[in-house]
VOVO-950911 format. One record per residue (C-alpha): x, y, z; residue in one letter. Coordinates in steps of 0.2 Angstrom, whole numbers, padded with zeros to 4 digits, always signed. Last residue first. Layout:
<sites>
XYZA/...
</sites>
This chain:
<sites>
+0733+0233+0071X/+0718+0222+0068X/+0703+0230+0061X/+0685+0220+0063X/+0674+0223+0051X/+0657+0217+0052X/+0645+0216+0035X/+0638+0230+0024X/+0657+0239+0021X/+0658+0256+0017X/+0667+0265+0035X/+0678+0249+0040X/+0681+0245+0022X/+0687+0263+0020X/+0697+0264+0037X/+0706+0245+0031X/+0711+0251+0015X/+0716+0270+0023X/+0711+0285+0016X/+0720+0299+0005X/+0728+0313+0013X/+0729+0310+0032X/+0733+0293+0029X/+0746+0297+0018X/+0756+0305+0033X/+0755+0291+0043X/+0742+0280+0050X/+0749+0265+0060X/+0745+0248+0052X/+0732+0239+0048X/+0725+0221+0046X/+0709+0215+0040X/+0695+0204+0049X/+0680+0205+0039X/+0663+0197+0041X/+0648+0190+0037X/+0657+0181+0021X/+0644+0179+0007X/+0660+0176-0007X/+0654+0188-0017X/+0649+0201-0006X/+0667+0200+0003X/+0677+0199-0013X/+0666+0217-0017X/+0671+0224+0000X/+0690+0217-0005X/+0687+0226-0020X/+0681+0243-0015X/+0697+0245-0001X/+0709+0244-0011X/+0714+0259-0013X/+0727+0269-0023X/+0720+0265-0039X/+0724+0255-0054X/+0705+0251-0063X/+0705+0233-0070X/+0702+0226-0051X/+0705+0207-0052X/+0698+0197-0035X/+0709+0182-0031X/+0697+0170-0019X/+0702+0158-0005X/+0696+0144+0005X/+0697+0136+0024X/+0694+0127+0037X/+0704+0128+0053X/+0717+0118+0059X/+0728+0132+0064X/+0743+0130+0055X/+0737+0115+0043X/+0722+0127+0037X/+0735+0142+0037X/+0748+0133+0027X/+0733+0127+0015X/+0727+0145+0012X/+0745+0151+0007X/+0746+0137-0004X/+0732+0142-0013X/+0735+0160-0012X/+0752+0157-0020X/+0744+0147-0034X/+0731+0161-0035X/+0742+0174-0037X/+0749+0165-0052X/+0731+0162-0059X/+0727+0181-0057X/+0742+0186-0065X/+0740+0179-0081X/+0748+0164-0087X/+0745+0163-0106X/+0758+0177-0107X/+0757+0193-0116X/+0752+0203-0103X/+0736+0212-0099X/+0735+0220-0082X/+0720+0213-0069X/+0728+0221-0054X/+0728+0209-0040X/+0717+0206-0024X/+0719+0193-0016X/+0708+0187-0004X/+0709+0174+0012X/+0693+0165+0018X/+0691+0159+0033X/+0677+0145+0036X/+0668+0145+0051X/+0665+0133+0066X/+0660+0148+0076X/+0673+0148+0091X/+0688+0142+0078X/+0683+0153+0063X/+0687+0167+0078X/+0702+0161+0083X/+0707+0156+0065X/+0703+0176+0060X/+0711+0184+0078X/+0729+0172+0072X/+0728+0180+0054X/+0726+0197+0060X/+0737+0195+0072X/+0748+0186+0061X/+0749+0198+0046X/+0763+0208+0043X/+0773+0191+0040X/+0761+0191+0026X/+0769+0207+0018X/+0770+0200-0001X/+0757+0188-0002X/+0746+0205+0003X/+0730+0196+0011X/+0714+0201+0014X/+0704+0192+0028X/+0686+0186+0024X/+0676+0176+0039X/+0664+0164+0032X/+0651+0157+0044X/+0649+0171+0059X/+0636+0169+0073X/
</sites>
């Protein structure tokens, strides 16, 4: 049923992660899938040759080939560069999952709190925008 599962990944809350990371193997498992796990990082000019979309993804290509050991699953990954800085995410990983033709979303949340309440969630506007499945893990 599924054959590309997308699962956003902040590299710097991963340990966040693993029941969302655990559902996606599962699930790549059951439907012979491929997971693909998406960075997204703010396209800002610097003055290095090394931007920060090619160090993200050297930690996203190590991040991917942990998982694909972890949970012998296959795997691949995509860095998506968003050149507007704003609060939510949300458009890009949508956008990731378009490009990449995944059929579905597995994304991890947390507990809404106040901000929540103000501005919207990344994982309630995917949930609310998004034109494949989305499953939310909390």
């Amino acid at each position: 049923m599924y054959s590309r599962i997308l699962v956003p990944v902040d590299l710097d809350h991963a340990d966040k992660l693993d029941k969302a990371l655990e559902l996606a193997a599962k699930t790549a498992k059951e439907h012979d899938a491929t997971v693909i796990y998406v960075g997204v990082v703010d396209a800002v000019p610097t003055t290095s040759k090394r931007t920060e979309g090619s160090k993200t993804r050297a930690l996203l290509d190590e991040f991917a080939a942990e998982q694909a050991h972890k949970y012998a699953i296959k795997v691949a990954d995509h860095v998506e560069l968003r050149g507007d800085f704003h609060l939510n995410i949300g458009a890009e990983v949508i956008e990731s999952a378009k490009k990449t033709d995944s059929d579905l979303i597995i994304m991890a949340s947390h507990v809404p709190g106040l901000k929540e309440h103000i501005f919207a969630s990344n994982a309630g506007y995917v949930a609310s925008h998004a034109p494949m499945s989305v499953y939310v893990v909390r």
